[in-house]
C-alpha positions in Angstrom: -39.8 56.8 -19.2 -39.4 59.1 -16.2 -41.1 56.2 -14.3 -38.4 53.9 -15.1 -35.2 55.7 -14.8 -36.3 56.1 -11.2 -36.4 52.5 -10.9 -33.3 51.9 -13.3 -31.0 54.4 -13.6 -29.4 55.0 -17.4 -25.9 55.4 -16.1 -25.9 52.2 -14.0 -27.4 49.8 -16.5 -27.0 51.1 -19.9 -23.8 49.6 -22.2 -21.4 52.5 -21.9 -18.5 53.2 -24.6 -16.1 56.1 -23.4 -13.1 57.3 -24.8 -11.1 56.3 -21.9 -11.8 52.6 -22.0 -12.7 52.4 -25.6 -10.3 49.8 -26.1 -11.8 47.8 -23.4 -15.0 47.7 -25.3 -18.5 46.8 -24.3 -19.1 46.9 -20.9 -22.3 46.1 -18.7 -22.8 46.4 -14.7 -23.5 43.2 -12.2 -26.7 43.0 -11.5 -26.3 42.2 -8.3 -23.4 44.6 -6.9 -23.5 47.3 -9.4 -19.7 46.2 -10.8 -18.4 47.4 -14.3 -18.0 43.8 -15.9 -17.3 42.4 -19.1 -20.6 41.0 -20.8 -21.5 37.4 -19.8 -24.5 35.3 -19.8 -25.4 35.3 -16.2 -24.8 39.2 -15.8 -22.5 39.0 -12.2 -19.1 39.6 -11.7 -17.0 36.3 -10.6 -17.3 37.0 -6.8 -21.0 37.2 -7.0 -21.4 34.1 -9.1 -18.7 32.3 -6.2 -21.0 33.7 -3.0 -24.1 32.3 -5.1 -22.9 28.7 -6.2 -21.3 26.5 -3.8 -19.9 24.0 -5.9 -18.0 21.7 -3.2 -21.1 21.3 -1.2 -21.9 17.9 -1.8 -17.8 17.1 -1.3 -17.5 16.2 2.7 -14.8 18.0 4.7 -14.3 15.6 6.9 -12.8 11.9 6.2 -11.3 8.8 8.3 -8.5 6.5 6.6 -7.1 3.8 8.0 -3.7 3.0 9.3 -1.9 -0.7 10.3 0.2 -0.1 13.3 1.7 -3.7 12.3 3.1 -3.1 9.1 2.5 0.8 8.6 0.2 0.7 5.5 -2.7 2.1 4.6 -6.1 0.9 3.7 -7.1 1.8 0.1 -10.9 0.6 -0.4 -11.9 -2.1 -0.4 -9.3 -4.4 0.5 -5.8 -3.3 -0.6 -3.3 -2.0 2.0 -0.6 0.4 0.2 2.9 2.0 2.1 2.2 5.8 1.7 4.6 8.2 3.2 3.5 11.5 4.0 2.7 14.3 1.2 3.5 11.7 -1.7 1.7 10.9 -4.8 0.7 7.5 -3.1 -1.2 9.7 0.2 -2.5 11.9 -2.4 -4.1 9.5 -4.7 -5.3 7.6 -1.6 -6.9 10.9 -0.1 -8.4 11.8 -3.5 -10.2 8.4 -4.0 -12.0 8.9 -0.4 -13.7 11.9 -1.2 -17.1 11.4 -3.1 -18.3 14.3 -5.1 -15.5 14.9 -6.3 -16.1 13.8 -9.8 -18.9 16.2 -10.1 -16.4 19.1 -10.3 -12.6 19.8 -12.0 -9.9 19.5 -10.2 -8.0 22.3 -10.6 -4.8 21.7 -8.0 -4.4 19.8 -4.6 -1.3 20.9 -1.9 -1.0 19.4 1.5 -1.1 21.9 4.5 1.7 20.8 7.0 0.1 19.2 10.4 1.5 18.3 13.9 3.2 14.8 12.9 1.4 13.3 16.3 -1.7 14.6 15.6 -2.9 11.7 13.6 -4.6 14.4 11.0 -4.0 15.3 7.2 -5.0 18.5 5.8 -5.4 19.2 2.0 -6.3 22.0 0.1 -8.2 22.0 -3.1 -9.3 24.3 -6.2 -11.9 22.8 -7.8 -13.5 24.5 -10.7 -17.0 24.3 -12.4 -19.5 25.5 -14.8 -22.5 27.0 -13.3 -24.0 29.0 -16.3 -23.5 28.5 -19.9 -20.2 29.7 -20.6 -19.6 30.8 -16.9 -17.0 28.7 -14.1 -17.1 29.2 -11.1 -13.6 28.4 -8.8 -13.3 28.2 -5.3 -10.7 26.6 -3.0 -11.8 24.3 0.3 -9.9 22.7 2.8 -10.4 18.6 4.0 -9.3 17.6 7.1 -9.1 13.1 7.2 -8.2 11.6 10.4 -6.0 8.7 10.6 -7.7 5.9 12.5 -6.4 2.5 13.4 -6.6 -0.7 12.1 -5.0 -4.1 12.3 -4.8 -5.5 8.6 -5.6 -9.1 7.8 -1.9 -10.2 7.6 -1.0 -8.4 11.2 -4.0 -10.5 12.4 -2.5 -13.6 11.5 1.0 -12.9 13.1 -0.8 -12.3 15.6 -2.8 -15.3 16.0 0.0 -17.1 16.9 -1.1 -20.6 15.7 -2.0 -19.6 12.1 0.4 -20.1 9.1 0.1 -20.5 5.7 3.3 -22.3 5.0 5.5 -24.8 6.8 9.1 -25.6 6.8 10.5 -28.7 8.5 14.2 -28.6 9.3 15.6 -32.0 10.2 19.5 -33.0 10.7 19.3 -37.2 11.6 22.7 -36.7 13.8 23.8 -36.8 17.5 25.9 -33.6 17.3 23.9 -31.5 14.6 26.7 -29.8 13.8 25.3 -28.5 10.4 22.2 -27.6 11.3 23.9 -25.6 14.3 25.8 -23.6 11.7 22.5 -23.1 9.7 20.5 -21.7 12.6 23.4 -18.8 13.2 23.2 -18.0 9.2 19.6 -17.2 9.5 19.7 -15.3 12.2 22.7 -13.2 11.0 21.2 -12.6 7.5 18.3 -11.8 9.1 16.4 -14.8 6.9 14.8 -16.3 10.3 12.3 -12.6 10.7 10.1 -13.9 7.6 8.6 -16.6 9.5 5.5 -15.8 12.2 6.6 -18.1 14.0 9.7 -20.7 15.2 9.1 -23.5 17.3 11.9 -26.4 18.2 11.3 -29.9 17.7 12.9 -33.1 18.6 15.2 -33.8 15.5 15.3 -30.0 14.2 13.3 -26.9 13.6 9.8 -26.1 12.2 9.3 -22.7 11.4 5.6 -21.1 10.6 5.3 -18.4 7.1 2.2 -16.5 6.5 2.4 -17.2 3.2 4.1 -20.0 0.6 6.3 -17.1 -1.2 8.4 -16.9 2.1 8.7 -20.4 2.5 9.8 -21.1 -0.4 12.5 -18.4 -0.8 13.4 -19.9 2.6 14.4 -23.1 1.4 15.4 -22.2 -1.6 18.6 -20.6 0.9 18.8 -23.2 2.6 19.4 -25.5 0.1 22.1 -23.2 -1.6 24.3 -22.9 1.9 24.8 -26.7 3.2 24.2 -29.9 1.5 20.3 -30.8 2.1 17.8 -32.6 0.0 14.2 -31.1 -0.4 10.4 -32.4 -0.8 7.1 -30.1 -0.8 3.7 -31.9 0.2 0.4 -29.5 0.2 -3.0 -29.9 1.8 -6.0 -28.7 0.4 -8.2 -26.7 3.1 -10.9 -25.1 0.9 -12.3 -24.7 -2.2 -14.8 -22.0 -3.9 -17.4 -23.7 -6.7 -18.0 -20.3 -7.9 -14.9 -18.5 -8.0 -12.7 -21.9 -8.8 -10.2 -20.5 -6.3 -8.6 -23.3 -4.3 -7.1 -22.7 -0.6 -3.8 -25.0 0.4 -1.4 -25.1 3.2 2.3 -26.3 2.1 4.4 -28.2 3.9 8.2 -27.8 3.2 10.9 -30.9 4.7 14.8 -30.0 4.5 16.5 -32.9 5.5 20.8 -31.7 6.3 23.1 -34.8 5.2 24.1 -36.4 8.1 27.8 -36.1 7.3 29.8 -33.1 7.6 33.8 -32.3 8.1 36.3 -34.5 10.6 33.6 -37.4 10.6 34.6 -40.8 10.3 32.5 -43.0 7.5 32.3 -46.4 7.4 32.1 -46.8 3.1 30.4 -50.3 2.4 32.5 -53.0 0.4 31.3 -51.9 -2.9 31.7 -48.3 -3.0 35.3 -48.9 -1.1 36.4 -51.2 -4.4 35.1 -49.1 -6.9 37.6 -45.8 -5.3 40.8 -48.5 -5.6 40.0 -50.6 -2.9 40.5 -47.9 -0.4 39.8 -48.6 3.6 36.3 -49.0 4.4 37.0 -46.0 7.3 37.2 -42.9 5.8 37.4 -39.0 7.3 35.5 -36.4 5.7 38.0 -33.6 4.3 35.3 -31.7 2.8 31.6 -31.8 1.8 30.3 -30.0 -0.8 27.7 -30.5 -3.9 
């Protein structure tokens, strides 16, 4: 007995009961700093379990995302770019899904720790949480710093590429004065309609402008069609097509073709439609065109 309490002395490791914390209980020390501590199954006191379990180990501290300098968006794996604005819940979830290990934990709470805006680097701090021994979590809070990188995403590549489009819009007017489609090139550009195409190139007879994709064309035409008096026609070209997948690949071709005859111009009606209106003169002058 005298052999042991040399080794273990009673008043360090025996379950005390005093009247000054009898309403505390049972208590027991830590084994490992000596700590008055309520009872648990692994006999240390939380910062002792924390400095002996590192739970975020496996979670990396470091992490690149990627950023389009084209359209500002960011890359969320594998393929999807998102618009993420700093310290929102988009950025969040997008940092959160890059770091691996991070289901092997609970995530307690996340807060972003404010950074240089031109130093290209997002900091977050975490609190994860996790059970170490029966019964017993262990907390601990961890900083990850992910640099921004750069990246062109596939559609700034194809603005880019000059030549490629996706979509195709002929504008034709079969006048000598184009009058119309004169007034229809200053609409675009003043609503601002014109900066959906990649691309604008004059023709002899009109205006072909380039769209990375057919939803642009379309919407294109479609306000074209509801500002002069035009008549339409869609053609499409099929470029590729995957057996497995049954996804086919097309490139549309949109012609607007702008009547010919607009305010003040003279018209020569032929015989019948000039009998049918009361025998009126054969030479007309356009008052007004519309639908």
């Amino acid at each position: 007995m005298e052999q042991l309490e040399d080794h273990f002395p009673l008043e360090d490791c025996s379950i005390i009961t005093t009247a000054s914390d009898s309403n505390a209980g049972l208590r027991i020390v830590c084994c490992v700093c000596g700590v008055s501590i309520q009872p648990n199954p692994s006999y240390r006191c939380k910062p002792c379990l924390e400095q002996e379990y590192d739970i975020h180990s496996d979670i990396p501290k470091e992490v690149t995302i990627y950023f389009c300098r084209g359209c500002d968006r960011f890359l969320e794996p594998p393929s999807q770019w998102i618009i993420a604005t700093p310290e929102s819940k988009e950025m969040l979830s997008l940092c959160l899904k890059k770091l691996r290990g991070l289901d092997k934990v609970h995530l307690v709470s996340t807060k972003f720790i404010q950074t240089e805006a031109h130093s290209r680097r997002i900091k977050l701090n975490l609190v994860v949480e996790k059970e170490v021994i029966a019964g017993e979590k262990v907390t601990q809070s961890f900083d990850v710093e992910y640099i921004v990188g750069h990246q062109f995403c596939w559609d700034c590549h194809r603005v880019e590429a000059k030549d490629f489009w996706k979509a195709t819009l002929q504008i034709r007017q079969k006048v000598s004065h184009k009058r119309t489609y004169y007034y229809l090139e200053q609409l675009l550009l003043k609503q601002k309609i014109a900066s959906l195409a990649s691309s604008v190139k004059n023709v002899s007879g009109g205006l072909d402008m380039f769209f990375g994709s057919d939803r642009d064309a379309k919407k294109v035409t479609e306000y074209i069609c509801s500002n002069v008096i035009c008549r339409s026609s869609t053609a499409k070209k099929l470029i590729s097509h995957d057996m497995k997948s049954n996804v086919y690949n097309y490139k549309f071709t949109y012609c607007v073709e702008i009547a010919p005859i607009c305010k003040d111009s003279i018209v020569l009606l032929p015989p019948e439609l000039s009998r049918n209106y009361a025998g009126i003169s054969r030479f007309c002058i356009v008052k007004r065109v519309a639908k």
